[in-house]
Every structure is written in C-alpha cells, then in structure tokens.
C-alpha positions as CSV (number, residue, x, y, z in Angstrom):
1,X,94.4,23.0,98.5
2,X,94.7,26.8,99.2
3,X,95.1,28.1,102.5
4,X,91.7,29.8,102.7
5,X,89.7,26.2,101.6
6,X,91.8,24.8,104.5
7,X,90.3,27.1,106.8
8,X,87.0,26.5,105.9
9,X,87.1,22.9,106.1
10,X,88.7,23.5,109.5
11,X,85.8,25.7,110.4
12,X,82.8,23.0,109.4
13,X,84.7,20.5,110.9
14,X,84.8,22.3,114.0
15,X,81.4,23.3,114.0
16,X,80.3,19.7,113.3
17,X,81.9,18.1,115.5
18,X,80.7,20.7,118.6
19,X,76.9,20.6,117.8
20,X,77.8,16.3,117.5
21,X,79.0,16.4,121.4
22,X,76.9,19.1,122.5
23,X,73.9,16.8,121.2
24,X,74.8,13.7,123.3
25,X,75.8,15.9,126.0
26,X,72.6,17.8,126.3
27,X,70.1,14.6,125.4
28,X,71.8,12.6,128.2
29,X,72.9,14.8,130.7
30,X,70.7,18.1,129.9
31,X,74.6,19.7,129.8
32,X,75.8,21.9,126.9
33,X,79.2,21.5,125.3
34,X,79.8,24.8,126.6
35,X,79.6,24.1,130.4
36,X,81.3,21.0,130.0
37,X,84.4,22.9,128.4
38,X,84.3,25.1,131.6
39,X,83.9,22.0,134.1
40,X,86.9,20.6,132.4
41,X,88.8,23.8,132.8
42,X,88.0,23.8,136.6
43,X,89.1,20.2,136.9
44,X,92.6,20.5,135.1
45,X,93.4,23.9,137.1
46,X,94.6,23.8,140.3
47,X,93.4,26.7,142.1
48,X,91.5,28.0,139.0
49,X,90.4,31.4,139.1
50,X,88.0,32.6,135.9
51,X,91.3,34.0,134.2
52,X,92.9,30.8,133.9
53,X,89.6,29.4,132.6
54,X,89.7,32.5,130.0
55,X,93.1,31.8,129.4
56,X,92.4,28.0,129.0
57,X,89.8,28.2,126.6
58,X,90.5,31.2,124.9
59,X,87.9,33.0,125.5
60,X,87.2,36.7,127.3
61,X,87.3,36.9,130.7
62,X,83.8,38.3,131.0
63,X,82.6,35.0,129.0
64,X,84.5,32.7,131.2
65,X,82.4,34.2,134.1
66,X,79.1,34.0,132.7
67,X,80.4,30.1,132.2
68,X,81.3,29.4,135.7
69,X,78.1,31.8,136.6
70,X,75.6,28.9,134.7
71,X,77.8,26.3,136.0
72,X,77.5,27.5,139.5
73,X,73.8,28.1,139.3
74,X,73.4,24.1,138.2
75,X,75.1,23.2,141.7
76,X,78.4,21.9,139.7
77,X,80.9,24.4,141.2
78,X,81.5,27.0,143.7
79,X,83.6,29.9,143.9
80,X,85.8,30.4,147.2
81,X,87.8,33.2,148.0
82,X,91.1,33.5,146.6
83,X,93.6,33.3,150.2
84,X,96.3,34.8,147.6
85,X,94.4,38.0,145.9
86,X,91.4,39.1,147.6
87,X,90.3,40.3,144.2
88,X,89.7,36.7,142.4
89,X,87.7,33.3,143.7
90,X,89.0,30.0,143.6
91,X,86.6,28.2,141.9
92,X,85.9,24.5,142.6
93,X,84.1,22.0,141.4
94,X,81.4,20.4,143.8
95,X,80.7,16.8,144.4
96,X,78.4,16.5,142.1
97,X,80.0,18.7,139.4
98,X,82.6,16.0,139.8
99,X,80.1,12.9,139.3
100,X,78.4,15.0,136.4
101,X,82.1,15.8,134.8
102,X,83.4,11.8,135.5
103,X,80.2,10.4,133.2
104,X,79.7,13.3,130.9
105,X,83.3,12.3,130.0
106,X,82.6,9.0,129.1
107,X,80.2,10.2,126.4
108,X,82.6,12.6,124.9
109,X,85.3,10.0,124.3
110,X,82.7,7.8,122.5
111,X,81.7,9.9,120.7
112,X,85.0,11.4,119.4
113,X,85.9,7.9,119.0
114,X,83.2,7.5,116.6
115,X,83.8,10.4,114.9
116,X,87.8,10.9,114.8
117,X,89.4,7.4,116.5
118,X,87.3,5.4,113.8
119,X,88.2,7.8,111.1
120,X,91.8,7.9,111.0
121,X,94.7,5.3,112.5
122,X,96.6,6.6,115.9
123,X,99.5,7.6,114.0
124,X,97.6,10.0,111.7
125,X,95.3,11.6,114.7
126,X,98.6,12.2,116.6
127,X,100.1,13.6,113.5
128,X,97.1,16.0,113.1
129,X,96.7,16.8,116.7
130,X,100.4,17.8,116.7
131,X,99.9,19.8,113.5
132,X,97.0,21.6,114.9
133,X,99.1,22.5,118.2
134,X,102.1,24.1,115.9
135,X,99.2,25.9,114.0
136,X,98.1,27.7,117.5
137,X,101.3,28.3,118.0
138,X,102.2,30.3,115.1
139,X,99.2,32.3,115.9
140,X,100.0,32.9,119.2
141,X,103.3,34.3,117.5
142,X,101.9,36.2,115.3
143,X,98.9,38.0,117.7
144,X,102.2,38.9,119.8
145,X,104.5,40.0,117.6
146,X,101.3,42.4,116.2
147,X,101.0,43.7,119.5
C-alpha cells in the first residue's frame, strides 16, 4: 500500500465514522458531533479558555469560539471571566451541559464499540491508536520544523 492510498482510506474512515456518531448523537440528543467535541474539550480542561479548546482540537481559534458560541446558546456552558488575563473567559460547563455530556457519552462509546471495539481485538486497537498518535507527532515535527 502506498502512502497516498493510506491516506485516503484514513480520510473515508474518518469521515465514516464522524457522520456514524454525529447520527446517534443528533437523533437522540438533537447534539452534533461537533459540539460534543467542544463539550468534551471544556470538561477535560481545567480552566479552559477557547485557546486551549483550539489547541485541543486542532482547530482555529475563531472556530473554537463559534463552538463554545452554539454551545453557550444551548444552555450547556458559560463563559466566566478569566481572574488570570482579563483578555480570555474561563469557560464552564453548566449543569446541564454536564448531564447532556455524561449520557451523550454513553452513546459514543457504543457506538465506537460497534464500529472499532467489535472490529479489531484490544491489542490491535491499542497498537493502531498508538500508531496514529506517533503519526500526529511526526506532523507536529514537521509543521515546526517548516516554520
């Protein structure tokens, strides 16, 4: 297998796999995949600002606002001001962004389960999920050393 067939496989999977979760995620909960990603962000981060959300998702900064923006409108976090840098929010999630986050989770890991846990034995999943991690990282190398 070349390197460029890799990628596209990478690619579909990745793309099936989203619209999969975003599907039970938005028929259950009315939540897309994409303000679920930011709810997690908020959860894992202490004292998240929208840069560390950038940062953890790789995305812009300007798109991790607009994210916490639709996932403050919802009710599901707030933003508080930063005691550390008057120029950045702390942003939390609210009690019910917590409830929404706790179930909506449930139904992720099922149905990665289904699609990855059922597909492959522990050992191989931890294998690819360790390969994947050394692939970021040699693009994170390489978008630095560009720079």
């Amino acid at each position: 297998m070349n390197v460029r067939q890799l990628f596209i496989d990478l690619v579909r999977l990745e793309t099936e796999l989203w619209d999969a979760v975003d599907q039970r995620l938005r028929t259950e909960f009315d939540l897309p995949l994409g303000k679920f990603d930011v709810m997690q962000a908020i959860a894992r981060i202490e004292s998240c600002r929208v840069y560390d959300i950038a940062h953890e998702l790789s995305i812009t900064v300007g798109a991790a606002s607009k994210g916490v923006d639709r996932v403050e409108a919802t009710g599901h976090c707030v933003r508080r001001p930063n005691p550390d840098d008057r120029r950045s929010s702390i942003v939390e999630l609210t009690p019910a962004g917590e409830s929404l986050l706790a179930e909506a989770t449930v139904v992720v890991d099922g149905e990665l389960d289904i699609r990855l846990g059922a597909a492959l034995p522990r050992q191989e999943l931890e294998r690819l999920g360790a390969t994947i991690a050394a692939l970021r990282t040699a693009g994170a190398r390489a978008d630095a050393e560009r720079r």
